[in-house]
Wavefront OBJ file of the C-alpha trace (Angstrom):
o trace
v 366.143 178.404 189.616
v 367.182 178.809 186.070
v 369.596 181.550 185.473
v 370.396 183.178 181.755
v 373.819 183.124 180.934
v 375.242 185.931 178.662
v 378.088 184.397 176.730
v 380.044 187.187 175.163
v 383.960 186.385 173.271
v 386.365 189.395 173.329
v 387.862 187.458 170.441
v 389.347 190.108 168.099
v 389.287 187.572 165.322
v 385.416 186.952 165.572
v 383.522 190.059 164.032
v 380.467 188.834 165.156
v 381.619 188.875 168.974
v 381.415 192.747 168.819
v 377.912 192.820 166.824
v 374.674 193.609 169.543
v 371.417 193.160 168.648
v 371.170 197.105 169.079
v 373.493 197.611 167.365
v 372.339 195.747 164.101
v 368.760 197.141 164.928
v 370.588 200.856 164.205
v 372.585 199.370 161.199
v 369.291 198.011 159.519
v 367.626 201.504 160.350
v 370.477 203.002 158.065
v 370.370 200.331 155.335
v 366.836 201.391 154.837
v 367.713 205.099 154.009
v 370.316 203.671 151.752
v 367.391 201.611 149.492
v 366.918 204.137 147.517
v 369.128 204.816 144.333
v 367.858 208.261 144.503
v 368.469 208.931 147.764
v 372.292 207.586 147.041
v 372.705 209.629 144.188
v 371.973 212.774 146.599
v 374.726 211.606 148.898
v 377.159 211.243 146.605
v 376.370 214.621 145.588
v 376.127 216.609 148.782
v 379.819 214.472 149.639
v 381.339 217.379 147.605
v 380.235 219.857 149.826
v 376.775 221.763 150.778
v 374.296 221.966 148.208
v 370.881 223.794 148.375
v 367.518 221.943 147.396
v 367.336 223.876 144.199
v 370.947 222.721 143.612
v 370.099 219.056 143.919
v 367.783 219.335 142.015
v 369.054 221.273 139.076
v 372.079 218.643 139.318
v 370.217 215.626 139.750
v 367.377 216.275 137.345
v 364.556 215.388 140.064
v 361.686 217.343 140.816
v 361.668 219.380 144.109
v 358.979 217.547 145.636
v 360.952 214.025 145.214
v 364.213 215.668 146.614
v 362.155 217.340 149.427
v 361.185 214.047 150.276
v 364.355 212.250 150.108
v 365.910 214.837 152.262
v 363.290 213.663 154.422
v 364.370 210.902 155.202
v 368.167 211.081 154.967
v 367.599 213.660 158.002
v 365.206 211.672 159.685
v 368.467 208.703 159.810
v 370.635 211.594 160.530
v 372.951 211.072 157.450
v 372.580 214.523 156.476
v 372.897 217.695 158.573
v 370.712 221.142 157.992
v 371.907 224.652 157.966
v 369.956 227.508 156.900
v 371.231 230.515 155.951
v 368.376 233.070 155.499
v 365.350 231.853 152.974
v 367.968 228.821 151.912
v 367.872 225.454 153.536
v 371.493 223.875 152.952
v 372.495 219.740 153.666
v 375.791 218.252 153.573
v 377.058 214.671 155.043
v 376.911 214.509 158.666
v 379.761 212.175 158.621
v 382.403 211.561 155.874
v 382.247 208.171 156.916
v 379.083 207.403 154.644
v 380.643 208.160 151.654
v 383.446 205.146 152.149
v 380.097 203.109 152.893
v 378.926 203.821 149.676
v 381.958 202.927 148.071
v 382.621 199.666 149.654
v 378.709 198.926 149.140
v 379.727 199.683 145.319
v 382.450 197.634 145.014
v 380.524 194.386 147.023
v 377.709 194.602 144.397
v 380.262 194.923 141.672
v 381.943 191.598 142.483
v 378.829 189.883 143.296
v 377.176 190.735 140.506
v 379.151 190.506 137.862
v 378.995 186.727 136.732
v 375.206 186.790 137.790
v 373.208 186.924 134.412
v 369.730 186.986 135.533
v 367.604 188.476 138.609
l 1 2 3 4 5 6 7 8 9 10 11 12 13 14 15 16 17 18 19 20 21 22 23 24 25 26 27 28 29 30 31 32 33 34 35 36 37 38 39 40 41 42 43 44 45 46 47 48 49 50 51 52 53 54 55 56 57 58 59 60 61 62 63 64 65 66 67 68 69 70 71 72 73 74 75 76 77 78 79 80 81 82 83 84 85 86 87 88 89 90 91 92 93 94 95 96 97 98 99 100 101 102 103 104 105 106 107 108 109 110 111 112 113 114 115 116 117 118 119
């Protein structure tokens, strides 16, 4: 009878022995919410602290629908977290931790891109 073997390492110096397919299934379910350069621009600006709709978009110069939407979705990948405080709907980072994301995704397309002439 054949029999699967699951081969796992606990090798500390192998990063991929600690990367599960679910895992990278939830990772690529993130990187999607982070396609958009609007929808990074709101992140970086709700990092600061709470901001209302009307606040993002006064700051970020969209219109309400196109934040409204963008919230959306950032929710809907649980990146941002709601509160509402009578008529006003407020979002803020759900975890700090996407904001050093953001950074290090920054400074990767820096370096990589920075001898590249053409797309």
């Amino acid at each position: 009878m054949g029999r699967t073997q699951n081969i796992s390492s606990n090798d500390d110096t192998d990063p991929s022995a600690t990367v599960h397919n679910d895992d990278l299934q939830s990772a690529a379910f993130l990187a999607k919410s982070l396609s958009d350069g609007n929808r990074l621009r709101i992140l970086i600006l709700i990092s600061s602290g709470r901001k209302s709709v009307s606040a993002i978009v006064e700051e970020l110069g969209l219109s309400q629908p196109l934040v409204s939407h963008h919230l959306k979705e950032l929710k809907r990948s649980l990146m941002v977290r709601v509160e509402r405080e009578g008529p006003f709907i407020y979002y803020e980072l759900a975890d700090a931790r996407i904001l050093n994301v953001l950074k290090i995704l920054s400074e990767i397309a820096t370096d990589l891109l920075s001898d590249r002439k053409m797309f």
